[in-house]
C-alpha positions in Angstrom: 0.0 0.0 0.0 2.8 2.5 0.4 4.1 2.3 -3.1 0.7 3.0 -4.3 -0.2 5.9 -2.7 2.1 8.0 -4.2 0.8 7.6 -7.6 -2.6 7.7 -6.6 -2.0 10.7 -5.0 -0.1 11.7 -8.4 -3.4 10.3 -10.0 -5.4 12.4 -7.8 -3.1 15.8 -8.2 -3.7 15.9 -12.2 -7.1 16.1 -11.0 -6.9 19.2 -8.8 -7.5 17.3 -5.8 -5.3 18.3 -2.6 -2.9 16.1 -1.2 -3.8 13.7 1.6 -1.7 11.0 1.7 -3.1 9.8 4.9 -6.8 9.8 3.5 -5.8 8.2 0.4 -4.3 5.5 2.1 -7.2 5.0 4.2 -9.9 5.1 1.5 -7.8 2.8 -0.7 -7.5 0.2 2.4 -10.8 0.8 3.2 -11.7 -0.2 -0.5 -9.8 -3.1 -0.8 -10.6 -4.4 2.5 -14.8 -4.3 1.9 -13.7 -5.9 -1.5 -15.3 -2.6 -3.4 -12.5 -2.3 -5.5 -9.6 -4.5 -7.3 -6.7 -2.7 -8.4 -3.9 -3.5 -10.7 -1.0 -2.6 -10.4 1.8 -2.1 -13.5 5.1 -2.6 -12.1 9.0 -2.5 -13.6 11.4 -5.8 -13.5 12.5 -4.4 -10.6 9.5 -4.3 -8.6 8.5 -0.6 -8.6 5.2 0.0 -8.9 4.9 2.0 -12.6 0.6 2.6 -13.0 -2.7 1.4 -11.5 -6.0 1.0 -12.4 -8.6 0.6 -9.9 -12.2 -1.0 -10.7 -15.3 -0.9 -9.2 -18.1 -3.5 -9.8 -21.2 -2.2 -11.1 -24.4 -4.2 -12.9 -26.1 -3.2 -16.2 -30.3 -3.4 -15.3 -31.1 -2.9 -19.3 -28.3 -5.3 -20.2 -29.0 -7.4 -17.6 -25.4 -8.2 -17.2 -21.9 -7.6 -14.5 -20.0 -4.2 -15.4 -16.8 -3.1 -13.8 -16.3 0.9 -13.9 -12.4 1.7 -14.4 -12.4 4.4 -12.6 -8.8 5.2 -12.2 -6.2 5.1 -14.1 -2.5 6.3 -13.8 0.7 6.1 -15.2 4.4 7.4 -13.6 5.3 10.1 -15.7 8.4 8.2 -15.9 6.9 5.0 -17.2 4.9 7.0 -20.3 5.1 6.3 -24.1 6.5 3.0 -22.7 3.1 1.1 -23.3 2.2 0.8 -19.5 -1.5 2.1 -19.9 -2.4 -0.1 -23.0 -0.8 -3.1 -20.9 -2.9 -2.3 -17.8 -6.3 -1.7 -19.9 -5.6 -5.4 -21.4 -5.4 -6.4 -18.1 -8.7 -4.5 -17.1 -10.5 -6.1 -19.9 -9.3 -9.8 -19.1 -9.9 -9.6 -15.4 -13.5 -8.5 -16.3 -13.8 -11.4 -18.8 -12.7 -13.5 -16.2 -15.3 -12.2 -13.6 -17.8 -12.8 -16.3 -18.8 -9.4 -17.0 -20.3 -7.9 -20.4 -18.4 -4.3 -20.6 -15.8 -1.9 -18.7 -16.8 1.6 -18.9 -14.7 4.5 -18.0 -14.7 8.1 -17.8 -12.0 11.1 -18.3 -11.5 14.5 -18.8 -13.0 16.4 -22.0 -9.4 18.0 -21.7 -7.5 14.7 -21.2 -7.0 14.4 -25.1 -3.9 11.9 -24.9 -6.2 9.1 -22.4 -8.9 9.7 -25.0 -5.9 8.4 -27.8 -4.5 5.7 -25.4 -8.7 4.7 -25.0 -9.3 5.2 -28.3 -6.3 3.3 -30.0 -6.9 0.5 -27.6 -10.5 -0.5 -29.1 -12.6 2.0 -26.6 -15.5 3.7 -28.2 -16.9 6.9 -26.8 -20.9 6.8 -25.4 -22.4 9.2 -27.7 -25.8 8.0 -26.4 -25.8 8.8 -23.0 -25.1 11.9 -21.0 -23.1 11.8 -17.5 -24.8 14.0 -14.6 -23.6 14.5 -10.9 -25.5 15.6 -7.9 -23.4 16.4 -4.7 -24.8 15.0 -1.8 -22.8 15.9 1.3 
C-alpha cells in the first residue's frame, strides 16, 4: 500500500485534488478491504510499482449483465510512451472477462486528449448515447 499511494495521490493531483496522503491510504485500504475495489497494479522488472487502475463493480439493469467501472487510471510520468497504460487496460479487460462481465466503462476528462488516444487506439468507443450528470450530496 505504500508504493501505491504515491501515484494515486499523483493520479489524484492531475485532477486538482489536494494532497492527503493519509486519506488516500485509508480510502484505498478501506476499498480493498470491503472488497469494493480490485486494483492492478503495472510494475517494472525491478519491482516498482509503474501505473494502477482501480475497478469498481457495477451491474447493467437494461443489459441485464456484470460491469466493472475503471475508474482510475495512472501512469508514472516516468513509465509514459513505454506502453504501461495499454498493458494495464488489457489487463482490465481480461480480469472482467474473467469475472464474467459484459463491458468496462470508463470516464475522463473532456481535456484529457492523450487518455482519450490511449482509450481510443486500444479499441474503446466513446458513449455518444448517454449523457453523465452528478448531484453532490454531502
Amino acid at each position: 500500500m505504500d508504493r501505491l499511494v504515491p501515484l494515486f495521490e499523483a493520479y489524484r493531483s492531475f485532477y486538482r485534488c489536494a494532497p492527503d496522503a493519509d486519506t488516500a491510504a485509508a480510502f484505498l485500504r478501506e476499498r480493498l478491504e470491503r472488497n469494493e475495489s480490485v486494483i492492478l497494479l503495472a510494475r517494472e522488472a525491478g519491482g516498482e510499482i509503474v501505473g494502477f487502475a482501480q475497478l469498481y463493480p457495477l451491474f447493467s439493469s437494461t443489459r441485464m449483465m456484470r460491469t466493472w467501472l475503471l475508474n482510475d487510471l495512472f501512469v508514472a510520468p516516468t513509465a509514459r510512451r513505454r506502453g504501461v497504460a495499454r498493458a494495464l487496460l488489457k489487463a482490465t479487460e481480461d480480469f472482467a472477462r474473467e469475472m464474467g462481465a459484459g463491458e468496462l466503462t470508463l470516464s475522463t476528462s473532456i481535456g484529457n486528449r492523450v487518455a482519450q488516444r490511449v482509450y481510443a487506439t486500444a479499441g474503446w468507443r466513446r458513449d455518444d448515447e448517454f449523457y453523465t450528470y452528478i448531484r453532490d450530496v454531502r
